[in-house]
Residue, then its C-alpha position, 0 to 999 in steps of 0.5 A: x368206709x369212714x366213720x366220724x367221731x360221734x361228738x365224743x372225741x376220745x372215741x377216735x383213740x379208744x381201739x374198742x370204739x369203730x368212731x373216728x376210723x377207716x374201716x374195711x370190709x372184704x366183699x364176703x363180709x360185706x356181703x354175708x348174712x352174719x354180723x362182722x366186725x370192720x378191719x381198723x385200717x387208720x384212728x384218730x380221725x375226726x370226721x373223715x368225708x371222702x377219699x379216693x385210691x391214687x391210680x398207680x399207688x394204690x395210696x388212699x387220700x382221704x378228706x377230713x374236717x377240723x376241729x371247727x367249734x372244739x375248744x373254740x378253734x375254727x378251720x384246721x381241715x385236712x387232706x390226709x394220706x392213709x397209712x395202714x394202722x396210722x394214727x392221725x392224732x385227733x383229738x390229742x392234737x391238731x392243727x400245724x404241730x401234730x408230732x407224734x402222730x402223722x401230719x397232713x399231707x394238705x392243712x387249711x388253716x380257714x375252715x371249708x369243710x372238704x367233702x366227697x372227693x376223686x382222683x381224676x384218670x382221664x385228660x389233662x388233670x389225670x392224676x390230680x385229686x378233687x374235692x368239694x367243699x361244704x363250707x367253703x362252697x367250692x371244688x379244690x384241686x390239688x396237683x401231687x408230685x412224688x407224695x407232694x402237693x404242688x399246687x391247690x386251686x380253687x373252683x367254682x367259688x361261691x357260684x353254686x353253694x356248699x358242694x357235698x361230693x363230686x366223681x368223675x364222669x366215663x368221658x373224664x368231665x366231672x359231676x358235682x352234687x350241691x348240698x344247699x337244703x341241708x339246713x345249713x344254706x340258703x337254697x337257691x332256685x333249682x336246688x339242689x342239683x347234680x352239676x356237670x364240670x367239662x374239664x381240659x382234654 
């Protein structure tokens, strides 16, 4: 699970605090009747929103806002690979130099506020990963090669609104839930829906 850092940014640092972390839970905890304290797999996130397991790899990708409306700055959202016990510096640093700590492996300098996200399995975009965006009201797809994104496409731009999680289907197209009634948007007939995204077999 992730957990965001409550608009208290030092907490993201603070190993006392679960904010600003991925955490863990075995299926024993999860399940258990008494009160357990999560496992700290990475800190120093600001806003983790989905993530996915890389088939193959068992590597974790996971989607995170910037520091949009922190010390004025805007955009600086990510795409990060999860190493166990990383440290992804917020809100100590951010944006295109943030040595020490770990970078993204996907920075976007124009905010667009990614979401919910999967790696497809199936057809001929196995192995890419998908996210939703909120702001930027569209799906990106990134192609990796060797730990690597190679390509970034954009999809569905504007045509549906803020787009808040998306998963991919049993037949390998994709399902994708607008967001348009949070208050944030302007709702448009029929919101908000779950979409369906036939993609190449």
């Amino acid at each position: 699970m992730s957990t965001g850092d409550a608009g208290q940014a030092p907490l993201a640092q603070d190993p006392r605090s679960l904010n600003g972390k991925l955490l863990a839970l075995s299926p024993a905890q999860y399940r258990g009747s008494r009160p357990v304290r999560p496992a700290v797999v990475s800190l120093g996130h600001r806003n983790a929103q989905g993530f996915d397991w890389q088939p193959g790899t068992g590597r974790i990708l996971a989607t995170e806002h910037g520091p949009t409306g922190f010390d004025g700055e805007q955009g600086w959202d990510e795409v990060n690979a999860i190493v166990p016990a990383g440290n992804y510096g917020w809100p100590l640093v951010y944006g295109p130099d943030q040595r020490p700590f770990l970078a993204p492996m996907r920075l976007y300098r124009e905010p667009i506020a990614p979401s919910g996200a999967t790696f497809l399995t199936q057809g001929a975009w196995r192995g890419d990963f998908i996210f939703a965006c909120l702001r930027g009201a569209q799906l990106r797809r990134l192609t990796l090669r060797d730990g690597r994104v190679v390509a970034d496409q954009p999809m569905l731009v504007a045509r549906y609104g803020r787009l808040r999680t998306v998963v991919e289907a049993p037949d390998g197209g994709l399902f994708v839930l607008t967001s348009n009634r949070d208050g944030r948007a302007t709702p448009r007939t029929g919101d908000d829906r779950i979409l369906r995204v036939d993609i190449p077999r």
